[in-house]
Wavefront OBJ file of the C-alpha trace (Angstrom):
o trace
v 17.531 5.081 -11.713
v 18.464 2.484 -14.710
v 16.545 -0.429 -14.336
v 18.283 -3.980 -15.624
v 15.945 -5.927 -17.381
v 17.868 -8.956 -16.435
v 18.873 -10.079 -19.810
v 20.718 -13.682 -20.874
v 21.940 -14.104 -23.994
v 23.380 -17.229 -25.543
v 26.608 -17.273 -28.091
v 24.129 -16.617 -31.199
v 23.242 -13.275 -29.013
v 20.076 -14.014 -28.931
v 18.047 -13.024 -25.919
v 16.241 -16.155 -24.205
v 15.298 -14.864 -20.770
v 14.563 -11.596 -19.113
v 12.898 -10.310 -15.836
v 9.061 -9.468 -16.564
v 8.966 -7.685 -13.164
v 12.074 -5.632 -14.277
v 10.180 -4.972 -17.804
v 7.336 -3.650 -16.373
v 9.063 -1.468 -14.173
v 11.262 -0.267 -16.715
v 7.975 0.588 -18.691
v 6.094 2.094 -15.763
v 8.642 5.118 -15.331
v 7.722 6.353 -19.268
v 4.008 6.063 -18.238
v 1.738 9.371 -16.403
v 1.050 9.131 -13.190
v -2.987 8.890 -13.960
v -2.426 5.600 -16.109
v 0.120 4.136 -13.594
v -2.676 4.148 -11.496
v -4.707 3.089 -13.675
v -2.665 -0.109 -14.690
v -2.210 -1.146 -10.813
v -5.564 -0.876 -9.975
v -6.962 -2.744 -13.136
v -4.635 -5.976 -12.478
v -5.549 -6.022 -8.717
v -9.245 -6.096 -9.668
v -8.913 -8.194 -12.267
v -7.076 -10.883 -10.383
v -10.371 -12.465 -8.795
v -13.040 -10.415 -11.166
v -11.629 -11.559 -14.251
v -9.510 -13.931 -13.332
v -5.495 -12.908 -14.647
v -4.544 -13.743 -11.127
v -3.802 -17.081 -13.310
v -1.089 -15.070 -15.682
v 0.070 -12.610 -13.343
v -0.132 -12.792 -9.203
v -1.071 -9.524 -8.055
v 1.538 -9.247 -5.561
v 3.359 -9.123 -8.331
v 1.796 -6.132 -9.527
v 1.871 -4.359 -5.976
v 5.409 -4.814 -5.339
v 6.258 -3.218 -8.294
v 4.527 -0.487 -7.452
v 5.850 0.113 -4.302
v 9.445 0.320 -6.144
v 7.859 3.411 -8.503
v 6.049 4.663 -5.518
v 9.992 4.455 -3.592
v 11.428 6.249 -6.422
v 8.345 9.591 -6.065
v 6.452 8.707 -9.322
v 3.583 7.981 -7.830
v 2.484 8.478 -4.137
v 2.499 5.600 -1.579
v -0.218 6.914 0.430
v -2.669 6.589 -2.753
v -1.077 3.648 -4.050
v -1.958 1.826 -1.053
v -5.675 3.240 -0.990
v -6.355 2.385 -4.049
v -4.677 -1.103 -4.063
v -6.795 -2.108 -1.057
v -10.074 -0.453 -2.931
v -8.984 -2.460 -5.928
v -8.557 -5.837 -3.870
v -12.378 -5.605 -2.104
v -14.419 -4.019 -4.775
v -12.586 -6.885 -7.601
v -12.734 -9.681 -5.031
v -16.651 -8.487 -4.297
v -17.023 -8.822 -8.039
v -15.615 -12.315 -8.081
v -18.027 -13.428 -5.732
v -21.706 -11.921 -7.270
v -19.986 -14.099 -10.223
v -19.720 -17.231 -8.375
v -22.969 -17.161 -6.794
v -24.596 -16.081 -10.207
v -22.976 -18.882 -12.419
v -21.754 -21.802 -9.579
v -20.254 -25.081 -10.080
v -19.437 -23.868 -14.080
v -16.486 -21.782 -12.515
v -14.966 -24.929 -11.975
v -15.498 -26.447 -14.942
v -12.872 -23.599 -16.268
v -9.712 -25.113 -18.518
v -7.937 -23.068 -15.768
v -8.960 -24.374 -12.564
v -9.980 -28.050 -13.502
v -6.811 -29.569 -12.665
v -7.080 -28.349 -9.020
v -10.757 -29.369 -8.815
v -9.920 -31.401 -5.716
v -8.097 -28.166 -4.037
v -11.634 -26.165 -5.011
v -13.839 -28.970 -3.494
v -12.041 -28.401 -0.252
v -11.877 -25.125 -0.234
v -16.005 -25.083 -0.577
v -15.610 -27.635 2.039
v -13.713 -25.209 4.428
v -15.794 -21.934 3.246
v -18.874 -23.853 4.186
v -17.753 -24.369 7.803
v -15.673 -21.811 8.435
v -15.986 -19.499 5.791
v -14.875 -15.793 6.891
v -11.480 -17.754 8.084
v -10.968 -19.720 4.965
v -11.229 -16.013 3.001
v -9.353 -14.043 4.841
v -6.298 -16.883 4.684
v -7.001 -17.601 0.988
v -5.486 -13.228 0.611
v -2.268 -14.994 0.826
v -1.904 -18.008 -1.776
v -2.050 -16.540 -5.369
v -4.469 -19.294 -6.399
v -6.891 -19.164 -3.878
v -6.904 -15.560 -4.148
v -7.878 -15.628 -7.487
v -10.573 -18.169 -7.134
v -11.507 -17.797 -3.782
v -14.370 -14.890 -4.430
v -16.303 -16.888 -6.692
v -15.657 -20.313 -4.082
v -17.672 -18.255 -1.573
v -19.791 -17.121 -3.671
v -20.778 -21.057 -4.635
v -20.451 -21.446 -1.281
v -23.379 -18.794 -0.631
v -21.795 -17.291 1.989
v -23.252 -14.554 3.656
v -21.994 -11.164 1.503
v -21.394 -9.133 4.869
v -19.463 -12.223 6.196
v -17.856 -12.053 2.917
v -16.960 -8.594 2.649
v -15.659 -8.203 6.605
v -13.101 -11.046 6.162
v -12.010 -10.543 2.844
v -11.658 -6.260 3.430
v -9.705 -7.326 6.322
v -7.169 -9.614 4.150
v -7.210 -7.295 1.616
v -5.974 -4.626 3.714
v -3.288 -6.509 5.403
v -2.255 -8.102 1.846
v -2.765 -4.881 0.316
v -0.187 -1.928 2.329
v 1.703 -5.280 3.120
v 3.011 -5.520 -0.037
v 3.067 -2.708 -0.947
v 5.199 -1.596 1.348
v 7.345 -4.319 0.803
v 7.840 -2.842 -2.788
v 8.216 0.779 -1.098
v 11.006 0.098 1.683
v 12.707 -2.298 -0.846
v 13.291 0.139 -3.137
v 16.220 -1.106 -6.063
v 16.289 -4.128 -4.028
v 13.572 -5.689 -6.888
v 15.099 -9.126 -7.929
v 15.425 -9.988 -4.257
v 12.253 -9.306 -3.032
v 10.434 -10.774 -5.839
v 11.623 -14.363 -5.406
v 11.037 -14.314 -1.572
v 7.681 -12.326 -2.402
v 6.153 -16.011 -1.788
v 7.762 -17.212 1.196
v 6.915 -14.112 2.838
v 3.180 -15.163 1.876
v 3.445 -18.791 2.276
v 5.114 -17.645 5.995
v 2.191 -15.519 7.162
v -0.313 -18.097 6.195
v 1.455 -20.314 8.359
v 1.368 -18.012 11.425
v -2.387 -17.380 10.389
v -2.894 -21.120 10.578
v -1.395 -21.369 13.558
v -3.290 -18.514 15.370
v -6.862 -20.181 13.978
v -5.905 -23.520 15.403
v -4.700 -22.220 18.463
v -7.498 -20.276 19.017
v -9.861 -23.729 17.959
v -8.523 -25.489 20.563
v -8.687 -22.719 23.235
v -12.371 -22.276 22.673
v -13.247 -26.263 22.533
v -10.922 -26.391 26.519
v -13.277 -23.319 27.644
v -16.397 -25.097 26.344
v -15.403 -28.055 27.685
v -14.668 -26.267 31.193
v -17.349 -24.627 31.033
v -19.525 -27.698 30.865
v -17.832 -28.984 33.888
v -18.745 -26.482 35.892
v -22.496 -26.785 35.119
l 1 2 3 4 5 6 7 8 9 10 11 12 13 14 15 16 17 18 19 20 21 22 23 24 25 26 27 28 29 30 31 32 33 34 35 36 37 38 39 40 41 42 43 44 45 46 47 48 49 50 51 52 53 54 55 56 57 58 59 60 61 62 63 64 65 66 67 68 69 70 71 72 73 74 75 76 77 78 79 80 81 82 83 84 85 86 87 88 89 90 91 92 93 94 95 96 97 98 99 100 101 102 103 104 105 106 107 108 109 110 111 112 113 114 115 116 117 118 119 120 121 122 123 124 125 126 127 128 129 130 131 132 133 134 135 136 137 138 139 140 141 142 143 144 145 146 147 148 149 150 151 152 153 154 155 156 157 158 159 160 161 162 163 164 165 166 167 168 169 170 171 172 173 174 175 176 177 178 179 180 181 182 183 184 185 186 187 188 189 190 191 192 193 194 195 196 197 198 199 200 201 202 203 204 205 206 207 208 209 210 211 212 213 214 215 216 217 218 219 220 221 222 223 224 225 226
């Protein structure tokens, strides 16, 4: 398959804009198997662990990796193993550093212009914490930063670990998939790669308030009949 990098050029021919996602792909296919495993699993770790969720979203990373996995050089099956693996064990890494070093995440050149976003988010994680994880899978800020929040947060680690697996599974074959079934179909899926997120966060919203208000009516019911 000949990948297009996407290339513009002006009238001096010089090139001023190309397709990273197309690059890397392009790149991937003269790379072994081993280290194309290798590669995937170190971003998706590294997106909450050490952080280059900031300079490249993982789903980034996954999707593209679907498309190799579509086209046999590596196998989906393991791809999607080990991207899940990668998510949990890098996210569980993310959040023994926040609880280790606290509120000096935040004081990160990174993060400090959303340091009202992060004090709500520690806000939400301290009364609803395992929800506010599991959603935060599916905004490629929070799920950079949202480890360490619950870590700050001091969130139980198997309250942790249950909600963010869970998200990290779903995120995980999710996109990966996505990359898989699309196949050539790269360009496309990588600009509505975020509304597909941004969508399933809102039906995830909408399930957790829905289900909010059904317990408070069968509390409240409940009381009346006592």
């Amino acid at each position: 398959m000949v990948v297009s990098l996407g290339l513009s050029i002006n009238n001096n021919g010089e090139v001023f804009s190309a397709s990273i996602v197309s690059f890397i792909l392009n790149e991937l296919h003269r790379l072994p198997t081993a280290i194309v495993y290798g590669l995937v699993a170190l971003l998706v770790f590294g997106e909450a662990a050490l952080f280059i969720g900031f300079v490249l979203p993982g789903e980034t990373a996954v999707i593209v990796a679907g498309v190799v996995a579509s086209q046999g050089h590596v196998n989906i099956v393991a791809l999607c193993v080990l991207v899940v693996v990668a998510a949990i064990v890098g996210d569980s890494v993310g959040y023994a550093v926040g609880r280790r070093y606290g509120h000096r995440l935040i004081e990160l050149s990174l993060v400090r212009k959303r340091r009202p976003d992060l004090e709500r988010a520690l806000a939400g994680l301290r009364k609803r914490g395992p929800a506010y994880v599991f959603i935060g899978r599916f905004t490629a800020f929070f799920r950079a930063v949202m480890p360490g929040l619950a870590g700050m947060s001091k969130m139980h680690y198997r309250r942790f670990l249950i909600a963010n697996a869970l998200g990290a599974t779903l995120w995980g074959v999710g996109f990966t998939l996505l990359g898989y079934f699309a196949g050539g179909a790269l360009t496309r899926i990588e600009r509505y790669a975020s509304w597909f997120g941004i969508t399933l966060l809102v039906l995830l919203i909408c399930f957790f308030v829905g289900f909010h208000f059904y317990r408070k009516r069968r509390d409240a019911a409940r009381d009346e009949a006592g």
